[in-house]
C-alpha positions in Angstrom: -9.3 0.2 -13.2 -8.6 -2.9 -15.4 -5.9 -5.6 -15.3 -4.7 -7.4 -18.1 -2.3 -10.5 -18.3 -0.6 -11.4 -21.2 1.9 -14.6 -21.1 4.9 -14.1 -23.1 5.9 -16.9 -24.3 7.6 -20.7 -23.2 8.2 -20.8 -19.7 6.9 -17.4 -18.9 5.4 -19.0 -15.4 8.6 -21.2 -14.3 11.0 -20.5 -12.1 13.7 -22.6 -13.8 14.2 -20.3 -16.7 14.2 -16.8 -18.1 10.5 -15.8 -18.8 8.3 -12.7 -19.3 4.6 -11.5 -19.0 2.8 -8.3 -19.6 0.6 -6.4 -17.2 -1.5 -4.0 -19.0 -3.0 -0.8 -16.8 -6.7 0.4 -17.9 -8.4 3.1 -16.3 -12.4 3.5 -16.8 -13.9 6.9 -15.8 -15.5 9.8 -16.6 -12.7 12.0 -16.5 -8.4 11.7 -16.1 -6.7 9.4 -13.4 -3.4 10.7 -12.5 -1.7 7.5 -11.6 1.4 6.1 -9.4 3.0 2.6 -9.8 4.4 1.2 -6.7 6.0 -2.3 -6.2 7.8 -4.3 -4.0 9.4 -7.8 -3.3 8.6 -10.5 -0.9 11.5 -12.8 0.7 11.9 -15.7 -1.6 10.8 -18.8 0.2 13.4 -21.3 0.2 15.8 -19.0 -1.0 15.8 -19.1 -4.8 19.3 -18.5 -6.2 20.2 -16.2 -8.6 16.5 -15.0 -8.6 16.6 -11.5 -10.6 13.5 -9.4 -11.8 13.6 -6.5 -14.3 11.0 -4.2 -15.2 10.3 -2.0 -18.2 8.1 0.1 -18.1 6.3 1.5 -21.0 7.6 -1.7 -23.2 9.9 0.0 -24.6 12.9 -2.4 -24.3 14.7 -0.3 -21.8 15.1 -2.0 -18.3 13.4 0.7 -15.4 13.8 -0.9 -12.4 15.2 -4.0 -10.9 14.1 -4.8 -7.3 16.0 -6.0 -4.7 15.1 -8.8 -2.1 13.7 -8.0 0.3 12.7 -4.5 -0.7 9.6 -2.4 0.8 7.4 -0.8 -1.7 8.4 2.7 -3.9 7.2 4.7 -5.9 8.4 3.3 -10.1 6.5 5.4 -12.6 4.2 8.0 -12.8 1.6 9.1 -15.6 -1.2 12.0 -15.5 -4.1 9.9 -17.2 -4.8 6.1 -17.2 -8.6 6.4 -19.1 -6.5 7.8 -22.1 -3.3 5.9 -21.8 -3.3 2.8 -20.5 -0.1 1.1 -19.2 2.0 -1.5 -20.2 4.8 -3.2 -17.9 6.8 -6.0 -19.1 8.3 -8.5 -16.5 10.9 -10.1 -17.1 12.3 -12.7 -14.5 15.2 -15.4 -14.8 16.2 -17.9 -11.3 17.5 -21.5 -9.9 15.6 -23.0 -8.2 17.4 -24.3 -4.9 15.0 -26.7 -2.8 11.9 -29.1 -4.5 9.4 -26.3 -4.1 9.8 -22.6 -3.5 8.2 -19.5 -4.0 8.9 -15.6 -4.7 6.7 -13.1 -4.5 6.8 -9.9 -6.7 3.9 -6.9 -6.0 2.8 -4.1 -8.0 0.1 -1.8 -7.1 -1.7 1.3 -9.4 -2.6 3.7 -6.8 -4.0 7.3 -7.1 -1.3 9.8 -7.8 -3.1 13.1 -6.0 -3.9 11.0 -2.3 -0.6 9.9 -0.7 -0.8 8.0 3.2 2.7 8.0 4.9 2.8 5.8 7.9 4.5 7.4 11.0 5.6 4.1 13.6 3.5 4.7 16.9 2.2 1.4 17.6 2.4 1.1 21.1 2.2 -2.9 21.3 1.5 -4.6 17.9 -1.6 -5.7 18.8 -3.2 -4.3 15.3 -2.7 -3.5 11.9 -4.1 -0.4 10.8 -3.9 0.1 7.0 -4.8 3.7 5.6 -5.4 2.7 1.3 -5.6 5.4 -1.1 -8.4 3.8 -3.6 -9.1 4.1 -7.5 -12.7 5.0 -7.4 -15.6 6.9 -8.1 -17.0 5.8 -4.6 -14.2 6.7 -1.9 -10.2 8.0 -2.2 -9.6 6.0 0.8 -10.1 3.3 3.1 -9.1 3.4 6.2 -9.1 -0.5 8.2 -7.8 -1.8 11.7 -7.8 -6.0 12.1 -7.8 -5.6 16.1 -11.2 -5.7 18.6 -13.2 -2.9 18.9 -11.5 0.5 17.3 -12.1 3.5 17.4 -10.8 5.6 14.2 -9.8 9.1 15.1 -8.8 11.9 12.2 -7.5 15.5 13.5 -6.4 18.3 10.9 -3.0 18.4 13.5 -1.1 16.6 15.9 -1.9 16.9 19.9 0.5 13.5 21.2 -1.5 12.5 24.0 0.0 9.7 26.3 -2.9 7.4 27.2 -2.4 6.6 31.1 -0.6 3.2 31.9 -3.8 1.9 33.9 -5.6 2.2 30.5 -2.8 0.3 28.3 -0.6 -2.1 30.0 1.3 -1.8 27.5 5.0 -1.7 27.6 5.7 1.2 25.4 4.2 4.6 26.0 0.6 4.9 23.9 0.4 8.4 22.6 -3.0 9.6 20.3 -0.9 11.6 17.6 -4.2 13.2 16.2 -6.3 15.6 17.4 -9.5 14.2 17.6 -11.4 16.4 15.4 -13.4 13.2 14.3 -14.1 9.7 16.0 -16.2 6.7 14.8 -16.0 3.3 16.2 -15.7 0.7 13.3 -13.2 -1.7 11.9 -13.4 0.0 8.6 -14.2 3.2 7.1 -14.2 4.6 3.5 -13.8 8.6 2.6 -14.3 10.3 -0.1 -12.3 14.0 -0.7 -14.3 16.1 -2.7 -12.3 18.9 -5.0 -13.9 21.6 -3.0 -11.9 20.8 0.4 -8.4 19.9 -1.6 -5.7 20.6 -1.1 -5.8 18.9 2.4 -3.6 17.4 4.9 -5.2 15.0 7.9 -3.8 12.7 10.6 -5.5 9.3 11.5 -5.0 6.3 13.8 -7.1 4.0 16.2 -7.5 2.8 19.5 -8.2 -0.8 19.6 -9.3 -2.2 23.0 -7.4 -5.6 23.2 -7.5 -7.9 26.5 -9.4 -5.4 27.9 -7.0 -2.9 27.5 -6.3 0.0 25.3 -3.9 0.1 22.5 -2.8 3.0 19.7 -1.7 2.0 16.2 0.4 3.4 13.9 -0.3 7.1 12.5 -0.9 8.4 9.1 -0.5 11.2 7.5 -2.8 11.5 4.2 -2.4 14.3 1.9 -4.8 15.1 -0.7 -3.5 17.0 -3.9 
């Protein structure tokens, strides 16, 4: 997928005035790329006052969506093929700037529309992040990665909670292994690829990251492929 800026114009990159940019979508593959749009806002650091984004997607001069700060990241259009169609999304942003310097932080993401990854909170002591990507390529549909020590990355086609005994963990919430462990590989990262032939298909996947010498369970997912 390809990523095009376009500035719109006289202040376009200040905070200090209203401005504007395009961000121009490409796909390049073989075949369609059913899409998603997802995006998000950061807290504004020092707060910016009367800060306001506003989205429209398509460029059509109708306003889609205007975040709110802070807001976690949803789902803000949907399309069935980005080879054919690329697509456009005008941002429009307008703010005072409060302090000397500041900063705001505004996130869009294109993502696959047929692989979703929900995250199910069963991080037993924060010790890791364990990110489960759904990826645009002709290489892998998703990468799986846990920044802790040693992991080991276990997928099950169902759920089993296992509680991990407290002379294992330490740890003072109850570590449970949500998947069954149908599949195990100890690395910090791994990348799948889905083939058509197996979907549709529903798996759970999480690690166990030994940290100070003990053990400790990240967060679940559960990864749908359409």
């Amino acid at each position: 997928m390809a990523m095009n800026v376009t500035d719109g114009g006289p202040g376009s990159f200040g905070l200090t005035g209203p401005g504007e940019f395009l961000l121009t979508f490409t796909g390049v593959g073989p075949g369609p790329i059913p899409w998603r749009l997802e995006g998000g806002l950061g807290m504004p650091l020092p707060t910016l006052t009367g800060l306001l984004y506003e989205l429209d997607y398509g460029n059509d001069g109708t306003i889609d969506w205007t975040p709110n700060w802070p807001g976690p990241f949803a789902v803000g259009a949907h399309g069935a093929d980005l080879v054919a169609q690329p697509f456009v999304v005008r941002v429009k942003y307008s703010g005072a700037q409060y302090a000397d310097a500041g900063s705001a932080r505004l996130e869009l993401r294109m993502m696959p529309r047929d692989v979703d990854a929900f995250r199910i909170p069963t991080n037993c002591y924060n010790s890791s992040t364990y990110d489960v990507d759904p990826l645009m390529s002709s290489v892998a549909d998703l990468r799986i990665t846990s920044s802790g020590g040693p992991s080991w990355q276990v997928l099950g086609f169902t759920t089993n909670p296992v509680q991990l005994p407290i002379t294992l963990t330490a740890a003072p919430l109850p570590c449970f292994l949500m998947p069954t462990p149908d599949y195990s590989l100890m690395t910090p990262q791994m990348f799948i690829q889905i083939p058509a032939a197996v979907r549709p298909i529903v798996f759970y996947t999480q690690s166990i990251d030994v940290f100070g010498g003990y053990l400790r369970t990240s967060d679940t997912f559960l990864v749908t492929a359409h």
